[in-house]
DRENNU-144099 format. One record per residue (C-alpha): residue number from 0; x, y, z. Coordinates in nm, 2 decimals, m for minus. Each point is the difference from the previous one (the first is absolute). Example, Ala and Ser with C-alpha at 12.3 -4.5 7.8 and 13.67 -1.06 7.14 Angstrom:
<lumlums>
0;1.23;m0.45;0.78
1;0.14;0.34;m0.07
</lumlums>
This chain:
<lumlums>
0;19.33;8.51;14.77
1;m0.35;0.02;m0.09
2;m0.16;m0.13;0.30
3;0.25;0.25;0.17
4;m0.22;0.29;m0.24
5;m0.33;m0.13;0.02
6;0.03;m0.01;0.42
7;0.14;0.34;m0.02
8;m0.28;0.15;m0.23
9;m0.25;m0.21;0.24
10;0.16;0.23;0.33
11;m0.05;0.28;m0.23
12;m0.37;m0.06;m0.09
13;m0.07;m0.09;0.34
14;0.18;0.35;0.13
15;m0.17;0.20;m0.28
16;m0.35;m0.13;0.12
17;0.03;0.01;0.38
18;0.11;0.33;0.00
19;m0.28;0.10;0.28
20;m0.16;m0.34;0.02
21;0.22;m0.19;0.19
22;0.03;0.04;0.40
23;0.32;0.15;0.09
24;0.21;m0.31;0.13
25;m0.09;m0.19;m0.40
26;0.11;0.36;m0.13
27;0.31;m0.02;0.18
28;0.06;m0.38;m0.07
29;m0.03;0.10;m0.38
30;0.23;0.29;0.03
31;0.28;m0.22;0.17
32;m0.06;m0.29;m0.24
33;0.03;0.19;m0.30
34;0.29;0.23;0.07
35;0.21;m0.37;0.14
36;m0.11;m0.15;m0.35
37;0.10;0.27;m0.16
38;0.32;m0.02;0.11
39;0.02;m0.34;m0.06
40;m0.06;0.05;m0.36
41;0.31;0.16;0.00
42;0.22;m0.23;0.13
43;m0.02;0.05;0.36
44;0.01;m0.21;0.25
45;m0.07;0.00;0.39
46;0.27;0.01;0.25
47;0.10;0.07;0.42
48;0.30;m0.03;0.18
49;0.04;0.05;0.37
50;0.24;0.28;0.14
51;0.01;0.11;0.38
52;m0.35;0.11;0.08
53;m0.22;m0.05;m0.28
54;m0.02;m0.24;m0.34
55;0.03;0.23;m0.27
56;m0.24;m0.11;m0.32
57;0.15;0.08;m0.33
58;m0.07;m0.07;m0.37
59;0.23;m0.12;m0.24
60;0.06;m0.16;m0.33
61;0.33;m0.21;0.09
62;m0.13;m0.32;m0.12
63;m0.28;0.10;m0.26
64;0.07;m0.23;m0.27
65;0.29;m0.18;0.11
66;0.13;m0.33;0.08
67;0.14;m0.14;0.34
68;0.33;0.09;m0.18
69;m0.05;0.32;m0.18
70;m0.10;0.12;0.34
71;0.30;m0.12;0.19
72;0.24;0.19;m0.26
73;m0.24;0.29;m0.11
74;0.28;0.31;0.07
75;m0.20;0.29;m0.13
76;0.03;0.33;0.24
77;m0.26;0.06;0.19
78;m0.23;0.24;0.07
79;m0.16;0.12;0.34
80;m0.36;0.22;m0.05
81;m0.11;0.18;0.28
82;m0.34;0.11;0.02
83;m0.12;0.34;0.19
84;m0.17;0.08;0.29
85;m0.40;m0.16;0.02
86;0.09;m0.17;m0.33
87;0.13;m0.39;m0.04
88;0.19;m0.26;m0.21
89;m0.32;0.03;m0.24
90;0.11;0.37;m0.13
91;0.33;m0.17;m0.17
92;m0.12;m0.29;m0.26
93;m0.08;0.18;m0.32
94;0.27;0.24;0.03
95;0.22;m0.33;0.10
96;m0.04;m0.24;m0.26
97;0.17;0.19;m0.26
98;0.35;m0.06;0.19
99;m0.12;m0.41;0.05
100;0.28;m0.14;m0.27
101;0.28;0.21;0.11
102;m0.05;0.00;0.40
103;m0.09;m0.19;0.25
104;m0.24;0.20;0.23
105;m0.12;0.00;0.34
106;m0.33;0.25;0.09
107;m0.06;m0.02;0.38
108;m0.28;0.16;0.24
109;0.18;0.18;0.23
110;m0.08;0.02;0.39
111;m0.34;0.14;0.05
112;m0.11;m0.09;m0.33
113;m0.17;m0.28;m0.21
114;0.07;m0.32;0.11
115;0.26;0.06;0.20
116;m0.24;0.19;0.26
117;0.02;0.26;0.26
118;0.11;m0.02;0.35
119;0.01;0.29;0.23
120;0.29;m0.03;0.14
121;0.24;m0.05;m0.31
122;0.18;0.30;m0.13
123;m0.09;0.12;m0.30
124;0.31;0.29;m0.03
125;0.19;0.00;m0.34
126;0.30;m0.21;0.17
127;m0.20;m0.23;0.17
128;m0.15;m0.07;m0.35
129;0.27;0.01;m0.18
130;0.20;m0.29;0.26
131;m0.31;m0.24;m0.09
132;0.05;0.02;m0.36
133;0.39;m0.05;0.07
134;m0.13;m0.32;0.23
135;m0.21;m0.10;m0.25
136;0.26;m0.05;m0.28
137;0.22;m0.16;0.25
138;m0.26;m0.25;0.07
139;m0.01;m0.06;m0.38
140;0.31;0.02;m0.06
141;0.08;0.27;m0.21
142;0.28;0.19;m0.03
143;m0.07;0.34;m0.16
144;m0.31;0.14;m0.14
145;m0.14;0.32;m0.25
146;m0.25;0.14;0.23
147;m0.30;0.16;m0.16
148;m0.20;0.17;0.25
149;m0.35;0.23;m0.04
150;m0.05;0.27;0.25
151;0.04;m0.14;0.38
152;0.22;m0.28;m0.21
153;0.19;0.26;m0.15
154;0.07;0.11;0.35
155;0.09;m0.34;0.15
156;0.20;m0.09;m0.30
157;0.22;0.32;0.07
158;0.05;m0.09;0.32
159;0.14;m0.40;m0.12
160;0.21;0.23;m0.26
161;0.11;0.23;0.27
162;0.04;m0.33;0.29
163;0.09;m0.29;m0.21
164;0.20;0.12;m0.33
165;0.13;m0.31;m0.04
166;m0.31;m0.14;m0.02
167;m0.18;0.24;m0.26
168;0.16;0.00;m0.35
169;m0.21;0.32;m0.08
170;m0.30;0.15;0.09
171;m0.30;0.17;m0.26
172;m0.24;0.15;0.24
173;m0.38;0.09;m0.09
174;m0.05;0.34;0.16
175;0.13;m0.09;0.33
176;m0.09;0.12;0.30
177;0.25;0.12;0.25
178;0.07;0.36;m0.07
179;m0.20;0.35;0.04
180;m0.04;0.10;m0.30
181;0.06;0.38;m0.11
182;m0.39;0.06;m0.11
183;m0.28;m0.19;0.21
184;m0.19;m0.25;m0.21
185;m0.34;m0.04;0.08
186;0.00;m0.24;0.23
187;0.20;0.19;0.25
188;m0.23;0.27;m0.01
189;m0.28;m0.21;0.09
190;0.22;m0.10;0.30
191;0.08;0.38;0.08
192;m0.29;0.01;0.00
193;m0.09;m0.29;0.29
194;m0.12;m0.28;m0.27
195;0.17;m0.31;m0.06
196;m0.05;m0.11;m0.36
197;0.07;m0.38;0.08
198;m0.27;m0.01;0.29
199;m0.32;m0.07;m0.13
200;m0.32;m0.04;0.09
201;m0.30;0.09;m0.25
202;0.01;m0.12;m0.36
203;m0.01;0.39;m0.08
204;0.34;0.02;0.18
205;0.12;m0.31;m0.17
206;m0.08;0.11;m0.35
207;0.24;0.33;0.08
208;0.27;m0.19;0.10
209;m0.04;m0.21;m0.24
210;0.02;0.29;m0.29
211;0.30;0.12;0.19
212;0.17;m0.30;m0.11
213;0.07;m0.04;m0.40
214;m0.06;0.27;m0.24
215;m0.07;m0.26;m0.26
216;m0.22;m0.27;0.21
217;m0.08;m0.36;m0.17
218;m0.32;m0.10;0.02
219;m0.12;m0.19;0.30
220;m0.35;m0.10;0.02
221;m0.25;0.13;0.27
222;0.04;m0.34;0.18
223;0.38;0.01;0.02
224;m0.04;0.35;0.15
225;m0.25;m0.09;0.24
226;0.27;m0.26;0.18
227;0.25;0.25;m0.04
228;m0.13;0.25;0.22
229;m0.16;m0.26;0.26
230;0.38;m0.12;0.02
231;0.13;0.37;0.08
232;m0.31;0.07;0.25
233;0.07;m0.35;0.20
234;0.42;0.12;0.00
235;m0.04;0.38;0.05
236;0.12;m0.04;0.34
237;0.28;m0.23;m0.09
238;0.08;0.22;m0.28
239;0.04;0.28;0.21
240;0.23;m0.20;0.28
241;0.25;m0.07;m0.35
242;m0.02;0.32;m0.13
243;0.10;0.18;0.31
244;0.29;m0.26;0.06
245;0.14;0.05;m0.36
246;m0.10;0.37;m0.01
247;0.15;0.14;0.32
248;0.33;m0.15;0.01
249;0.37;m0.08;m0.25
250;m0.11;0.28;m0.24
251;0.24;m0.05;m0.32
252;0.12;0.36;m0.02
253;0.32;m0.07;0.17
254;0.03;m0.31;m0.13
255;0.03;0.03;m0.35
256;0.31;0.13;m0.07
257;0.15;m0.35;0.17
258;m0.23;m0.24;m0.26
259;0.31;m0.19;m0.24
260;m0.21;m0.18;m0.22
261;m0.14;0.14;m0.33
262;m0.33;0.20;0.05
263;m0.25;0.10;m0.30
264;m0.33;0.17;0.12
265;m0.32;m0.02;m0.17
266;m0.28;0.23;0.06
267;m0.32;0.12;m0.12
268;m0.03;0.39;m0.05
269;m0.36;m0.07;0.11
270;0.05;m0.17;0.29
271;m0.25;0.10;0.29
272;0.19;m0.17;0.30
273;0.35;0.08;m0.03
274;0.06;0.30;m0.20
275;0.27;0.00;m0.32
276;0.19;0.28;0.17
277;0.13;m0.28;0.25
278;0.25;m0.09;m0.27
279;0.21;0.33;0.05
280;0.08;m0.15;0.35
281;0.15;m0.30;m0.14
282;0.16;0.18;m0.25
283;0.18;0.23;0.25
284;0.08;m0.25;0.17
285;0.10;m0.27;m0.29
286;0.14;0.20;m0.27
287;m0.01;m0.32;m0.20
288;m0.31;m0.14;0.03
289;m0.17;m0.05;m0.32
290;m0.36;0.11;m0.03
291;m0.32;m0.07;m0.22
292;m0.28;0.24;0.08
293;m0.32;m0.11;m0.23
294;m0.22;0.33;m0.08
295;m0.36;m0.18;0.04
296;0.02;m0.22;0.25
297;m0.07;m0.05;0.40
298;0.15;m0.18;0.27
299;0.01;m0.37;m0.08
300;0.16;m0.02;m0.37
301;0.04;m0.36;0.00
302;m0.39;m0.03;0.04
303;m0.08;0.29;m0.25
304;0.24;m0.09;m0.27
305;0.13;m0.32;0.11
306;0.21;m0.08;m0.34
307;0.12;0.34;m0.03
308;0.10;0.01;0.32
309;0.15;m0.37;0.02
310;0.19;0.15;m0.35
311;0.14;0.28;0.14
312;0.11;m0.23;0.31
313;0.15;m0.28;m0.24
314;0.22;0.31;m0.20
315;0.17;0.13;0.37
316;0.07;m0.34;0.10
317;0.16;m0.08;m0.34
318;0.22;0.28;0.07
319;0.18;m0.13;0.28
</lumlums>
């Protein structure tokens, strides 16, 4: 364990003083490194699986710690994290590893993300989505999952609810996408107003977005910030293929009322992207879907208060 700490704080030091110094491709070497080590400090591990079409890449913790044994009996329910739209696997691990004793947990990039990749002609709709992730824990061979989906992975893991009940034992959603909310957050008024948040070119237009995102950011050094946004400039025309294939089609609005399995929401009142007010919709919709709306933070809660957030998870699913 202390080699394990003295080669993180080593990736740290070395990210803290090449914040502008390195070239870009060491910058975003450094930035992948760290954020896969990171995750490894907490248990996870590095998986894929082939379905029809692609090889999805996951993270998971299934045998962290175990022996040839423990893993062939390790029963613990298991939970699916699905990550939103331009994000990946990465977003989950500190919000994650406070379920690791109780669950076993799979994280995938989904199509058109991370290191599962993009191809234009795979469809990126909400069902579409939603049928890999079924495929995927076929290939594995799991039965039944807690979905626990952020934004577009809210969306898609309504859609499993709503396609494959049998399949989804319940489902808390991190202000999902899907619906049209009753007041415009500020993201659709950019795109009332012709701009695309997600598309990015300039660092000025990355730092926007990027503000847009959390209400309570962690830090993240210049360096990490730098690969970032040279990630989203090399994808913005990927990103905007997805988002017009998810965007455009399946919207959830007639579908909710047909979703069996439990649903909790959890939302930030100051979320930019997806306004709070989308959760009268569900409600209307679901009279008894449960809801946690937190008064201070944004649109990613399980990267702004990942134990908070991973608590008020753990308390829903304790409920069942």
């Amino acid at each position: 364990m202390k080699k394990t700490t003295l080669v993180f704080v080593v990736l740290m030091v070395a990210v803290v003083v090449g914040q502008r110094l390195l070239p870009l491709p060491y910058a975003q070497a450094a930035y992948a490194n760290t954020v896969r080590f990171e995750a490894s400090l907490y248990g996870f591990e590095s998986g894929s699986a082939q379905i029809p079409e692609m090889t999805i890449h996951y993270l998971h913790n299934f045998s962290s710690g175990k022996s040839a044994d423990e893993y062939r009996q390790d029963s613990r329910p298991v939970l699916l994290m699905l990550h939103g739209y331009s994000a990946d696997k990465f977003v989950w691990p500190r919000f994650a590893r406070y379920f690791s004793d109780d669950y076993r947990i799979i994280i995938p990039d989904m199509a058109g993300h991370g290191e599962t990749g993009y191809q234009p002609d795979w469809n990126y709709s909400g069902p579409a989505q939603a049928d890999r992730m079924k495929a995927l824990l076929d290939q594995l061979g799991i039965e039944q999952v807690h979905v626990i989906g952020n934004s577009m992975g809210g969306f898609i893991g309504a859609h499993m609810a709503s396609r494959h009940p049998q399949v989804i034992a319940s489902a808390s959603l991190l202000a999902p996408g899907g619906v049209t909310s009753p007041q415009p957050s500020a993201m659709e008024i950019m795109r009332q107003q012709g701009r695309n948040p997600f598309v990015l070119s300039t660092r000025e237009e990355f730092d926007e977005f990027f503000a847009m995102t959390m209400s309570k950011q962690p830090y993240l050094p210049e360096l990490m910030l730098r690969a970032m946004h040279a990630n989203y400039e090399s994808r913005k025309n990927d990103l905007a293929d997805i988002n017009a294939g998810f965007r455009k089609k399946d919207p959830l609005e007639d579908l909710l009322s047909d979703i069996q399995p439990p649903v909790m929401l959890f939302w930030g009142a100051e979320d930019q992207l997806l306004h709070v007010s989308s959760v009268e919709v569900w409600q209307q919709a679901l009279p008894d879907v449960k809801v946690k709306v937190w008064d201070d933070i944004g649109h990613m809660p399980m990267v702004e208060i990942p134990q908070e957030s991973a608590e008020a998870v753990q308390r829903f699913l304790l409920q069942l």
